[in-house]
Gaussian input, Z-matrix of N, CA and C with variables (Angstrom, degrees):
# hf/3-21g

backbone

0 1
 N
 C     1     B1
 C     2     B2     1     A1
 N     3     B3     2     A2     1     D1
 C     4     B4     3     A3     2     D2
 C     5     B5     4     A4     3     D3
 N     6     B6     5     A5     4     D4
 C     7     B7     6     A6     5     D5
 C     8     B8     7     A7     6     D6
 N     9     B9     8     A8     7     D7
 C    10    B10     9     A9     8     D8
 C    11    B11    10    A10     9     D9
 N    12    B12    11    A11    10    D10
 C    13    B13    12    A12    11    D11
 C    14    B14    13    A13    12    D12
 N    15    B15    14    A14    13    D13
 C    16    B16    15    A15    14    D14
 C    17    B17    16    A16    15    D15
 N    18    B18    17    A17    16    D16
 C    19    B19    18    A18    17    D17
 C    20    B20    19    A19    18    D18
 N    21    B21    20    A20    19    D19
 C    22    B22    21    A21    20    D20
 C    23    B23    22    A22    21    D21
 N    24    B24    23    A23    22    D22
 C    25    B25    24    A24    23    D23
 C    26    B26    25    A25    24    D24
 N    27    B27    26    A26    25    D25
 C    28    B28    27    A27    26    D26
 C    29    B29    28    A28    27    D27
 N    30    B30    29    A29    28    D28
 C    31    B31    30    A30    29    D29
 C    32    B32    31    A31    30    D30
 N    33    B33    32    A32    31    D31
 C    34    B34    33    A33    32    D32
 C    35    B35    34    A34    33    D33
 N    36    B36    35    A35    34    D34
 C    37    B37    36    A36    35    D35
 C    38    B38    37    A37    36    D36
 N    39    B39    38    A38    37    D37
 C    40    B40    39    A39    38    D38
 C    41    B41    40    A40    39    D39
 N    42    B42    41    A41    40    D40
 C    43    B43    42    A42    41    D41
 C    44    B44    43    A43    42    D42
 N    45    B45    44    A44    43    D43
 C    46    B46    45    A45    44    D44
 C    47    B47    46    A46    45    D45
 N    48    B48    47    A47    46    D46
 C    49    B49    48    A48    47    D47
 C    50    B50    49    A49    48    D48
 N    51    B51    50    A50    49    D49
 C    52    B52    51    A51    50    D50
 C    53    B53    52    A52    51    D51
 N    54    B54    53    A53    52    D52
 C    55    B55    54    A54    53    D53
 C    56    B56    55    A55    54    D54
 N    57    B57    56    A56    55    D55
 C    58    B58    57    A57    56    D56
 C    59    B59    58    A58    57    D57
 N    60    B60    59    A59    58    D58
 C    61    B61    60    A60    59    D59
 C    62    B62    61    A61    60    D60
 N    63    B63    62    A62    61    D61
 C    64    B64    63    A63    62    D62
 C    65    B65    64    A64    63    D63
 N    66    B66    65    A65    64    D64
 C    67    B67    66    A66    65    D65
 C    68    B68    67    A67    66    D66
 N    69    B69    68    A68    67    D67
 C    70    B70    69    A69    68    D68
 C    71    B71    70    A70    69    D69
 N    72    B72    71    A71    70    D70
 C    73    B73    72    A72    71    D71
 C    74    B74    73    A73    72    D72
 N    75    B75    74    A74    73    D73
 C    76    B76    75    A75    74    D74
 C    77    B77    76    A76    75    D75
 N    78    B78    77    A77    76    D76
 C    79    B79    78    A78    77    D77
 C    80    B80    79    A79    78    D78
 N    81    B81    80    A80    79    D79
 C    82    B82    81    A81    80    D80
 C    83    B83    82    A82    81    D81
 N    84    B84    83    A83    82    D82
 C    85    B85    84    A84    83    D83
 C    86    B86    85    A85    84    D84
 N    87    B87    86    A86    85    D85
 C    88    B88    87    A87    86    D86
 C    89    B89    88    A88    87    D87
 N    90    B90    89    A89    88    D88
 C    91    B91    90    A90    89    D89
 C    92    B92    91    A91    90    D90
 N    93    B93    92    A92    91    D91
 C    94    B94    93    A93    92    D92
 C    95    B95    94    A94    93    D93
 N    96    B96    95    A95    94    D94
 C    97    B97    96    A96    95    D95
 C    98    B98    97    A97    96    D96
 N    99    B99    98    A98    97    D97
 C   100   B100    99    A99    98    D98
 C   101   B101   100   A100    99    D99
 N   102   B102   101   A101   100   D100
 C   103   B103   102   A102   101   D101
 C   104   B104   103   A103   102   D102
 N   105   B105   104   A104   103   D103
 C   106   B106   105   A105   104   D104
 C   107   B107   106   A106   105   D105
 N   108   B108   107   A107   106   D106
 C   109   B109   108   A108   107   D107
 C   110   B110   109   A109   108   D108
 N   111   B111   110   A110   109   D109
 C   112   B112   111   A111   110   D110
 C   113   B113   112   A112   111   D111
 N   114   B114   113   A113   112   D112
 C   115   B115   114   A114   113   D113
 C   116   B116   115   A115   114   D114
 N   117   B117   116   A116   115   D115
 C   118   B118   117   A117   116   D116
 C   119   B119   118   A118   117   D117
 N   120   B120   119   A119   118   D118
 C   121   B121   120   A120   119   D119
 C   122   B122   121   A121   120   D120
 N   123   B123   122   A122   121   D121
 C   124   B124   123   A123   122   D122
 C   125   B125   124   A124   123   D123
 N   126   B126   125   A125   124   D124
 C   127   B127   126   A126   125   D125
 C   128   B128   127   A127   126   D126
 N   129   B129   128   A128   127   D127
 C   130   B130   129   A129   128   D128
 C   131   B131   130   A130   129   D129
 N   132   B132   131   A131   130   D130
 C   133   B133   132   A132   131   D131
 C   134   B134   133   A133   132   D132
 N   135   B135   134   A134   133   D133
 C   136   B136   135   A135   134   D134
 C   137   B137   136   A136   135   D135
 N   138   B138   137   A137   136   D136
 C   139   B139   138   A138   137   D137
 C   140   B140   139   A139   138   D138
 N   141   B141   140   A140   139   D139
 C   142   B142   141   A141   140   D140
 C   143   B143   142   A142   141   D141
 N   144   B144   143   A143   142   D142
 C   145   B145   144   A144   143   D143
 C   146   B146   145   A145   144   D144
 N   147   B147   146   A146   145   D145
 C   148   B148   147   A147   146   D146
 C   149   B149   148   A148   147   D147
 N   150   B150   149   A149   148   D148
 C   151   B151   150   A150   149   D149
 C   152   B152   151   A151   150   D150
 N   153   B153   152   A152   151   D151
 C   154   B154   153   A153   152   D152
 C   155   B155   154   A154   153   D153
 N   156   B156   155   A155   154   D154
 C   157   B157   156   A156   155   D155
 C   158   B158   157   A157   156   D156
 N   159   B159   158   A158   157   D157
 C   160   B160   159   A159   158   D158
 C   161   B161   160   A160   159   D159
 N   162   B162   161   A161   160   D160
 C   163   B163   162   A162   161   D161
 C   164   B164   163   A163   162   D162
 N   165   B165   164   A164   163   D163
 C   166   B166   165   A165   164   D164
 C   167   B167   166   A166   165   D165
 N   168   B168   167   A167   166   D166
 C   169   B169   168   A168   167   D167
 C   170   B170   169   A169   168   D168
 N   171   B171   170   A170   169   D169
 C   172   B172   171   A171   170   D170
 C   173   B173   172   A172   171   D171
 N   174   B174   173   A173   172   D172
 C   175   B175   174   A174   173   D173
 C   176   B176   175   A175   174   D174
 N   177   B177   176   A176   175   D175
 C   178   B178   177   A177   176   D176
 C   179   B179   178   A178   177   D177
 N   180   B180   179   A179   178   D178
 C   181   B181   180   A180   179   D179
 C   182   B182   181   A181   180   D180
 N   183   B183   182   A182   181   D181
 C   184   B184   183   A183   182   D182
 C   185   B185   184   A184   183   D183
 N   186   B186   185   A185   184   D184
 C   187   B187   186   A186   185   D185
 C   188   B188   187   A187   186   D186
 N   189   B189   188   A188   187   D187
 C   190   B190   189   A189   188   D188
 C   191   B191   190   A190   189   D189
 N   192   B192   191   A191   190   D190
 C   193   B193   192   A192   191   D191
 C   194   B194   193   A193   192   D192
 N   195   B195   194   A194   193   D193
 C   196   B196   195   A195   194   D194
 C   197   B197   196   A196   195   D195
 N   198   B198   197   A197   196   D196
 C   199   B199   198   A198   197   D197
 C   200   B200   199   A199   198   D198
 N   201   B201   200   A200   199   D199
 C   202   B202   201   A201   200   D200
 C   203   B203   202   A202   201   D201
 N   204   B204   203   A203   202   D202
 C   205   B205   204   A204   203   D203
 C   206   B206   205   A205   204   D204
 N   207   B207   206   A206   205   D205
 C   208   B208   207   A207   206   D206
 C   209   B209   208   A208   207   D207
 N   210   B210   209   A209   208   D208
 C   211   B211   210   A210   209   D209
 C   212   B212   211   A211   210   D210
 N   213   B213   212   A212   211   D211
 C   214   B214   213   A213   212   D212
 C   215   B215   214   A214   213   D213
 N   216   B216   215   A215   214   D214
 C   217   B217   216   A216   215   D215
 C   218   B218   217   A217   216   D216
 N   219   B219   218   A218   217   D217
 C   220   B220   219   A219   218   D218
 C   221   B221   220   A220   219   D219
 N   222   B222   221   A221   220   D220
 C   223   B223   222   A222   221   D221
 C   224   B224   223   A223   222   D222
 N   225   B225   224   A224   223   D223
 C   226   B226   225   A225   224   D224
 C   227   B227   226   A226   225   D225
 N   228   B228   227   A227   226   D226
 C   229   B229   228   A228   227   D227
 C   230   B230   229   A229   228   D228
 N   231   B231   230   A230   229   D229
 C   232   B232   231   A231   230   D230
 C   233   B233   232   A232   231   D231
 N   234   B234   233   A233   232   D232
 C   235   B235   234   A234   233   D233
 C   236   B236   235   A235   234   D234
 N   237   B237   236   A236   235   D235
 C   238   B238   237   A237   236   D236
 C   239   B239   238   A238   237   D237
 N   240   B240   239   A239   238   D238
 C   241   B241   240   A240   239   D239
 C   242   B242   241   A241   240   D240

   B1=1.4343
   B2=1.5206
   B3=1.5544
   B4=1.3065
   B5=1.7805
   B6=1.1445
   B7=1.4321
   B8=1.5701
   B9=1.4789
   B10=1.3415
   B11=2.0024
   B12=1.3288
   B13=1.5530
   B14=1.2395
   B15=1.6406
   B16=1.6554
   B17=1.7001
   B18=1.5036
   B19=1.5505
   B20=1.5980
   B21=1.4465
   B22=1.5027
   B23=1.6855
   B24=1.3171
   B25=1.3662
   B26=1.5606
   B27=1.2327
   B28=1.7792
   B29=1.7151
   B30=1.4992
   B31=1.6265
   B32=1.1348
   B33=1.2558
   B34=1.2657
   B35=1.3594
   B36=0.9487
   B37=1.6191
   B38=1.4650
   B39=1.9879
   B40=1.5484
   B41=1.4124
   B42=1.3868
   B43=1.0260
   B44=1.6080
   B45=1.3855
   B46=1.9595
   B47=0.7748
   B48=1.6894
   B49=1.8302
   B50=1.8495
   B51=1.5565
   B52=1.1127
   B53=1.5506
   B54=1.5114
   B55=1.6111
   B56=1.4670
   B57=1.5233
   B58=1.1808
   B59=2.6315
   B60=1.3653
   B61=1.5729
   B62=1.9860
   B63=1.3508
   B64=1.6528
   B65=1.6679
   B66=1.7243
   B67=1.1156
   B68=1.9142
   B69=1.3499
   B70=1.6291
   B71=1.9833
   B72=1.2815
   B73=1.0276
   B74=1.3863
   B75=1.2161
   B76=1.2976
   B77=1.7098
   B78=1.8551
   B79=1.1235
   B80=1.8763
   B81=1.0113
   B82=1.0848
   B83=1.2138
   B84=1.2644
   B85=1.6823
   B86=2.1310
   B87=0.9585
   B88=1.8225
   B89=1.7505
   B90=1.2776
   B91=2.0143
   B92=1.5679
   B93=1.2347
   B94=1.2027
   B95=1.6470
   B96=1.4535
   B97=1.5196
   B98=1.3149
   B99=1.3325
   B100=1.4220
   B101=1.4310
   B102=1.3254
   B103=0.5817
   B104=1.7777
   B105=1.0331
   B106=1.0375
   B107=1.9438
   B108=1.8209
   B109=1.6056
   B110=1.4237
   B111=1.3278
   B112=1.5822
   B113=1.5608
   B114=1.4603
   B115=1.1257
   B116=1.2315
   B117=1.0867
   B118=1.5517
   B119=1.1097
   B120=1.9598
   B121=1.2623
   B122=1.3280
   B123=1.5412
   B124=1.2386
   B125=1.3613
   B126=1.4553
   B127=1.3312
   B128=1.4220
   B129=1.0277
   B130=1.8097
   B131=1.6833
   B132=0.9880
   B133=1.5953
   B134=1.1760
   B135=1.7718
   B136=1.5451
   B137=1.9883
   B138=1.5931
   B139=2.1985
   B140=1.8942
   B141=1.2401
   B142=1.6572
   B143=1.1609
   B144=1.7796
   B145=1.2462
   B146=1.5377
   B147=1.4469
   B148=2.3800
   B149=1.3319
   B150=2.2639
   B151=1.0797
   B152=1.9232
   B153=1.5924
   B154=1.3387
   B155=1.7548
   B156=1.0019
   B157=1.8104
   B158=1.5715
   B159=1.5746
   B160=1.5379
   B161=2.2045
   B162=1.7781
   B163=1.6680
   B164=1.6560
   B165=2.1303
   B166=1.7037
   B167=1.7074
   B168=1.2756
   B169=1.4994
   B170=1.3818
   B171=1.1752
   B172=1.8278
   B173=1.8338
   B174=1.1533
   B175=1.3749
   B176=2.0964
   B177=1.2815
   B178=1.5735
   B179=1.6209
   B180=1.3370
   B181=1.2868
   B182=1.4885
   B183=1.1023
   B184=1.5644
   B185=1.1895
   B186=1.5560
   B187=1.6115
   B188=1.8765
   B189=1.1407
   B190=1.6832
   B191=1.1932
   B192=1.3073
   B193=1.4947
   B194=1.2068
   B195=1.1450
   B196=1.6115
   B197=1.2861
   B198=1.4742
   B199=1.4646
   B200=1.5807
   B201=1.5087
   B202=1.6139
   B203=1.6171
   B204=1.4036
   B205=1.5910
   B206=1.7265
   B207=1.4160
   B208=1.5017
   B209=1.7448
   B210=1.8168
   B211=1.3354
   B212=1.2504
   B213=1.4487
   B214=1.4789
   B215=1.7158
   B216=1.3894
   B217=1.4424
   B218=1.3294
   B219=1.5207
   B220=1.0431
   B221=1.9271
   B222=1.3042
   B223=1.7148
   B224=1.5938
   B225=1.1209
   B226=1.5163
   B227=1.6822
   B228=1.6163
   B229=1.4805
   B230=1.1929
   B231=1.3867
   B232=1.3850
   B233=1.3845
   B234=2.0051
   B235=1.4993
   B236=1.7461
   B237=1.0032
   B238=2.0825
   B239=1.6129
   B240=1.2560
   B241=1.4534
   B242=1.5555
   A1=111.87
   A2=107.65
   A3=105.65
   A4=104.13
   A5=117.15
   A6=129.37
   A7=110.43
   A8=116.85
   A9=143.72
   A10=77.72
   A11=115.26
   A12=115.46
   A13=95.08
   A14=114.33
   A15=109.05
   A16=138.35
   A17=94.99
   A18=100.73
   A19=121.79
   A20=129.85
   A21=135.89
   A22=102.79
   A23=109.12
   A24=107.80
   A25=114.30
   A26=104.20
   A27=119.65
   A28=96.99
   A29=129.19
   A30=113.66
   A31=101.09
   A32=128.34
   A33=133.57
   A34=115.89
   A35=112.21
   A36=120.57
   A37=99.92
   A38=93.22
   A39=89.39
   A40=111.54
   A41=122.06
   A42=119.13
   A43=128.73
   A44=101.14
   A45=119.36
   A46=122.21
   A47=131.94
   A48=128.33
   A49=84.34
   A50=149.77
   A51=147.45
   A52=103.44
   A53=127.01
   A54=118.18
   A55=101.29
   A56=134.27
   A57=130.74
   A58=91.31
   A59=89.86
   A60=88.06
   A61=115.53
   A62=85.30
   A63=92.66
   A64=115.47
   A65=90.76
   A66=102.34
   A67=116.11
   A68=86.80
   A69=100.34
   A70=114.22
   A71=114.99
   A72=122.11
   A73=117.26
   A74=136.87
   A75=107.09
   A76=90.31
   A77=106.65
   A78=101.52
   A79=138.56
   A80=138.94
   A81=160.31
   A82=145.68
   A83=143.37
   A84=149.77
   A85=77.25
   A86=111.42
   A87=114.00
   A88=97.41
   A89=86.77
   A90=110.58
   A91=97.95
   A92=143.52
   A93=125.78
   A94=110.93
   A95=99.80
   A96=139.42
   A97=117.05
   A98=140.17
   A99=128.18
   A100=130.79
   A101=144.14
   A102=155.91
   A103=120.54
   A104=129.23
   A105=143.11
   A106=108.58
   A107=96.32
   A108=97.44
   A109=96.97
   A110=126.05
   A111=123.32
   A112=91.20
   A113=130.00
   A114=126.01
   A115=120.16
   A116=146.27
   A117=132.29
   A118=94.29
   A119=153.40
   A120=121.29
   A121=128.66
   A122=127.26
   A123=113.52
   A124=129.99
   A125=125.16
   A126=111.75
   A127=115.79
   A128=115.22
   A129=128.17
   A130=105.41
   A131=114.24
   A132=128.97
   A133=118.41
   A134=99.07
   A135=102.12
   A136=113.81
   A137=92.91
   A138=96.63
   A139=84.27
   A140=124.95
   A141=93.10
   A142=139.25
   A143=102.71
   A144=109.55
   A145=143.70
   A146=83.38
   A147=115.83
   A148=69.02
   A149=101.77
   A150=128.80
   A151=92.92
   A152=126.17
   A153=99.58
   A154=112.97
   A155=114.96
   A156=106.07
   A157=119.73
   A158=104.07
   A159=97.96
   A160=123.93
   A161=88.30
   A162=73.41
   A163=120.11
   A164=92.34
   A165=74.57
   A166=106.45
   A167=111.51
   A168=128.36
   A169=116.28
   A170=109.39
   A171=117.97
   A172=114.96
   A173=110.11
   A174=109.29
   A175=90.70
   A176=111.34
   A177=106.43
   A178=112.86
   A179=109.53
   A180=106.53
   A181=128.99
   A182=135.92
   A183=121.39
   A184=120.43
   A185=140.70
   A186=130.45
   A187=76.32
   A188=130.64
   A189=104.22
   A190=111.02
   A191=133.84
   A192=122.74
   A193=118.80
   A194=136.08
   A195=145.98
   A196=125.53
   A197=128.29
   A198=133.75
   A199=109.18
   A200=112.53
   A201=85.67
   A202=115.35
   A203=107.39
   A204=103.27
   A205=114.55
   A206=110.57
   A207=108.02
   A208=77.22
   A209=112.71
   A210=113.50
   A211=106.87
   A212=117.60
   A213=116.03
   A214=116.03
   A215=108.27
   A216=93.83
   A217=108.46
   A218=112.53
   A219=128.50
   A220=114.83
   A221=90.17
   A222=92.73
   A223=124.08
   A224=107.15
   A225=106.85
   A226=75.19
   A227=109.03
   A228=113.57
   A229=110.35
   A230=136.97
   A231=141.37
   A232=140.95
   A233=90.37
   A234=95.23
   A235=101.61
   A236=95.33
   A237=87.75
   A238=88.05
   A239=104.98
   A240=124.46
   A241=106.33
   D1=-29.24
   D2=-179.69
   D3=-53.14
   D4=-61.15
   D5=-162.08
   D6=-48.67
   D7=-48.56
   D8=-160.29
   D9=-61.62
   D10=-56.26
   D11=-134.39
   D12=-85.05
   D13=-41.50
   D14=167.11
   D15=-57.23
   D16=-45.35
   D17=157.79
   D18=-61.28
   D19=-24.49
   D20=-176.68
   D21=-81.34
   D22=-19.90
   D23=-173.29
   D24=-101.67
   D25=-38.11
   D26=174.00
   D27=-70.73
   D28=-32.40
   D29=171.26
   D30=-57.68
   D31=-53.33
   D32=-167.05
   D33=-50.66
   D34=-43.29
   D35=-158.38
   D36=-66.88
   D37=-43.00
   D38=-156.94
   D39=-101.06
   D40=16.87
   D41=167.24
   D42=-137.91
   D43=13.36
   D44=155.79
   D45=-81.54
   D46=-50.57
   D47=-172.04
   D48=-55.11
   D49=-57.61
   D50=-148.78
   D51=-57.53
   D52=-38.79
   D53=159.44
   D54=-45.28
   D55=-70.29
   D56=-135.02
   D57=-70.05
   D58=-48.42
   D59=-173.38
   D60=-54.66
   D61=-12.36
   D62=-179.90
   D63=-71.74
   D64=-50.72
   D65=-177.20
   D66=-61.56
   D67=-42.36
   D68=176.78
   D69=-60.27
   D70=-1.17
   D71=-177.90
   D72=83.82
   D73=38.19
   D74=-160.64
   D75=-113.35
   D76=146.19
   D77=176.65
   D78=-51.42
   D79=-168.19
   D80=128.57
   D81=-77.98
   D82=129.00
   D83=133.32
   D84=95.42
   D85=64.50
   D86=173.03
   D87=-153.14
   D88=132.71
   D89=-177.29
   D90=-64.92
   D91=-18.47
   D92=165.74
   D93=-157.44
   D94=142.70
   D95=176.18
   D96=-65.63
   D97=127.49
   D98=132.64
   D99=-26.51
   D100=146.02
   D101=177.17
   D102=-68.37
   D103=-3.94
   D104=-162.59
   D105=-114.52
   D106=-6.75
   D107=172.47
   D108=-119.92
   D109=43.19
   D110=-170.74
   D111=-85.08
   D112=-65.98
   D113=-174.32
   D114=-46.43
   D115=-16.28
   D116=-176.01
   D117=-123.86
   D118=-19.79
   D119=127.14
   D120=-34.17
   D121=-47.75
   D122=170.60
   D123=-57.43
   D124=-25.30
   D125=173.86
   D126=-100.08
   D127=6.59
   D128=165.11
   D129=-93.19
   D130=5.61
   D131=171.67
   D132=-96.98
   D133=-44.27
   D134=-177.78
   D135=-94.22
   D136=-11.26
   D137=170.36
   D138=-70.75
   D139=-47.11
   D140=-173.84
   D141=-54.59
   D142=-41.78
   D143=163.81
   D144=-38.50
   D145=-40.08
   D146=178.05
   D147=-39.08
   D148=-85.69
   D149=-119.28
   D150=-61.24
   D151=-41.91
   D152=-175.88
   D153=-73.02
   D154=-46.00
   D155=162.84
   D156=-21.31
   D157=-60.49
   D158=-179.17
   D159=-67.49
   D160=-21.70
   D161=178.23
   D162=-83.86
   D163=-3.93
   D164=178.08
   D165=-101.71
   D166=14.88
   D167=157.34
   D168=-67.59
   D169=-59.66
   D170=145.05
   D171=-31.11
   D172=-89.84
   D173=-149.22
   D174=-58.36
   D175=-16.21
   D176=178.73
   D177=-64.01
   D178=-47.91
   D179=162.47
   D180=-61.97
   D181=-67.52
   D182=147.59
   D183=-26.52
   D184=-3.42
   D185=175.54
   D186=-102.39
   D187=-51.58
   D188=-166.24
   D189=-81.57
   D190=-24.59
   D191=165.31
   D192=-58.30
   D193=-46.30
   D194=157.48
   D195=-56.44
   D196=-30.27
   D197=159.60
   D198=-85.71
   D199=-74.13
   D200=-170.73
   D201=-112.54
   D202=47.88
   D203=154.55
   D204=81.85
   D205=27.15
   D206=-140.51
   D207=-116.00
   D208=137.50
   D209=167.62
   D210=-111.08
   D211=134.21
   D212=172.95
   D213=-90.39
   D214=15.12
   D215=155.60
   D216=-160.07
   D217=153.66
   D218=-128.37
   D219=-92.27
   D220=-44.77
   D221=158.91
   D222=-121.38
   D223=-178.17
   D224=-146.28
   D225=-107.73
   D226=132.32
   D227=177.23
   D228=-104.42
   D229=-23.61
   D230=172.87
   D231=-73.03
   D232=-2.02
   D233=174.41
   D234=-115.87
   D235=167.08
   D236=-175.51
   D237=-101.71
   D238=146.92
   D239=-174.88
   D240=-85.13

């Protein structure tokens, strides 16, 4: 759940302030910005960051489930008890 909640939140991050800069006018597909869209580039900078943190939080768990045998959850939901 950790993984699920960090990646859902780092999409978020990094791809909502981009409604608000749209609305605010700010151009497109140009090597540099005004200064006046720094703040919501900056926090659409930092949802990427979450979001790449969380997939190598991801692929970390798949390296210990696959190396040493380790389940991260605890009962089996797909069989009826």
């Amino acid at each position: 759940q950790i993984h699920f909640w960090t990646f859902f939140v780092g999409v978020n991050l990094t791809f909502f302030p981009m409604h608000f800069l749209g609305l605010a006018g700010m151009p497109r597909r140009i090597p540099d910005y005004p200064d006046a869209y720094s703040g919501f580039n900056a926090l659409a900078s930092y949802g990427s960051i979450l979001s790449a943190i969380s997939g190598l939080f991801f692929f970390y768990i798949v390296y210990v489930s696959l190396v040493y045998g380790k389940t991260t959850v605890k009962k089996n939901f797909w069989k009826k008890n």
